[in-house]
C-alpha positions in Angstrom: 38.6 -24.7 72.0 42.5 -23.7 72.8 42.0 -23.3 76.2 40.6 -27.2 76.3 43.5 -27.9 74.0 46.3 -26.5 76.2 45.0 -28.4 79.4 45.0 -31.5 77.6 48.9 -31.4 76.5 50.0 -30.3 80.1 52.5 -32.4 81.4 51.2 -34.2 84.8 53.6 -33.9 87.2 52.1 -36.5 90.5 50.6 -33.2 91.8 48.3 -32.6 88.8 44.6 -34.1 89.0 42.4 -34.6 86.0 38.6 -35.0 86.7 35.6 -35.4 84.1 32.1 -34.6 85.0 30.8 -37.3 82.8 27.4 -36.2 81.2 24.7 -39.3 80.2 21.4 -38.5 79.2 21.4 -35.3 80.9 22.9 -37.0 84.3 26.4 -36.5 85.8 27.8 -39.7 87.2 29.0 -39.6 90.5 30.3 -42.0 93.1 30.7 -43.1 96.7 34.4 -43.3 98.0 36.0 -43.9 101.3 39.2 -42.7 102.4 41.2 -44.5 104.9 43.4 -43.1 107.0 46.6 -44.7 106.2 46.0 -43.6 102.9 45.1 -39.9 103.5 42.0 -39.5 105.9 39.0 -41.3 106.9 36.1 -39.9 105.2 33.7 -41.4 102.9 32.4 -38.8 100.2 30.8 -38.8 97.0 32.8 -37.3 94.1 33.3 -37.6 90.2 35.8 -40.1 88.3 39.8 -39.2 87.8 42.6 -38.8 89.8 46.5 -38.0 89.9 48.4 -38.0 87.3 51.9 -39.6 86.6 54.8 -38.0 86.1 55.2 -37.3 82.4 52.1 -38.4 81.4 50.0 -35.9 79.5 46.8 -35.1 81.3 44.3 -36.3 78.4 46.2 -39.7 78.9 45.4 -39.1 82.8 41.8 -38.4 82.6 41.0 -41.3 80.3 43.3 -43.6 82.2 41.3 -42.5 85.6 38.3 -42.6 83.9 38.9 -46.5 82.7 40.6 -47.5 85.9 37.5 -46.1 88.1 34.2 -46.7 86.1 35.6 -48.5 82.9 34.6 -46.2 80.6 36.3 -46.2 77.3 34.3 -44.3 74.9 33.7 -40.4 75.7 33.8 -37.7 74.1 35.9 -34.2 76.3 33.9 -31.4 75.8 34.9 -28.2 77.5 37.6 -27.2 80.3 35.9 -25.8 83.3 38.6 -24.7 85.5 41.6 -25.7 87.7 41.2 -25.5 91.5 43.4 -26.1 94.8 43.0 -30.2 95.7 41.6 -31.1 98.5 45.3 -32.7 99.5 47.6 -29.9 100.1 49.7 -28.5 96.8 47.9 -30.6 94.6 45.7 -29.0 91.6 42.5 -30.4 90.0 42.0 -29.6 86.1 37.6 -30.2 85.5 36.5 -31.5 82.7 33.4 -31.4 81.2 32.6 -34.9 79.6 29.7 -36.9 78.0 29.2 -40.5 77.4 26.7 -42.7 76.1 28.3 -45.9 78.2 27.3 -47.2 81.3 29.4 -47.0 84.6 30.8 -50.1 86.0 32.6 -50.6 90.1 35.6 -51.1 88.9 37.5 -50.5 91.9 35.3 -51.9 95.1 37.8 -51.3 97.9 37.8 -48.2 97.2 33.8 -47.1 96.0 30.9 -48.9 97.0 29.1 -47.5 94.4 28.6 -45.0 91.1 25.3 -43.6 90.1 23.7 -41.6 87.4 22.0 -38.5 89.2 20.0 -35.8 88.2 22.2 -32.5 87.5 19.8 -30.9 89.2 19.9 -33.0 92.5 23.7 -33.1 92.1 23.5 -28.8 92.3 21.1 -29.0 95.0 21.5 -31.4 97.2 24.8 -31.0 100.1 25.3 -34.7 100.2 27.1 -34.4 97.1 29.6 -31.5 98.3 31.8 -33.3 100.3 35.2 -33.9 97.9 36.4 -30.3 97.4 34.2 -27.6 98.0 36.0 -25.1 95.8 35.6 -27.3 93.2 32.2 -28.5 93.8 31.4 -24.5 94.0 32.9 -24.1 90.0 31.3 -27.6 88.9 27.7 -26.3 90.2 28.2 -22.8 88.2 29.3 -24.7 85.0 26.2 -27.2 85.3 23.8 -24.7 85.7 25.0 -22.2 83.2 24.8 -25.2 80.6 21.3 -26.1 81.8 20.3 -22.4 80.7 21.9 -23.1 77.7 19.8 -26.3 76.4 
């Protein structure tokens, strides 16, 4: 519990990224975003809610904010730290977070997602579709979720 602890009080910086996988009745919400070149690059992936944080702003206060902004989600509950890994931006760092809600996902932010979804852990582990966002972190996401579906 101090490990989740310490990454919560870290001090976001504009190059620090908080993510949650958000857990719902045994499904991880995911969602559909496109990229636009003047912004960074033109893809559209799927990936999980959060984002950057601000400068000064603790990265609890990050993840919930992102969490809010992207899929207004209020109430949930942070569970366990799963890793840090490189962004998918160069410099930046992603801090995971393993996350679990009883609320329901709303498009909060339609020019940037055309959708969020409930999905099956298992179809999220299995299926490449879902890999696009970070790789590295995709790879550490997929260990965690199927370590914890041993575990229940």
């Amino acid at each position: 519990m101090k490990r989740l602890e310490n990454q919560l009080v870290r001090v976001g910086d504009g190059i620090l990224c908080a993510v949650a996988i958000m857990i719902n009745g045994g499904k991880i919400l995911v969602g559909h975003r496109h990229y636009t070149k003047d912004k960074w690059k033109d893809i559209s992936v799927w990936t999980i809610p959060g984002g950057r944080s601000d400068v000064g702003e603790i990265i609890e206060q990050t993840l919930r904010r992102e969490v809010a902004e992207e899929v207004g989600i209020n109430e949930f509950e942070i569970i366990d730290f799963i890793g840090e890994v490189p962004g998918a931006k160069e410099g930046d760092a992603v801090l995971i977070f393993h996350c679990e809600t009883s609320a329901e996902a709303k498009l909060m932010e339609p020019e940037k997602f055309s959708e969020w979804k409930w999905l099956a852990i298992d179809e999220y582990i299995n299926e490449k579709q879902y890999s696009g966002f970070n790789p590295v972190a995709k790879q550490q996401i997929v260990k965690y979720l199927a370590e914890l579906t041993v575990k229940n």
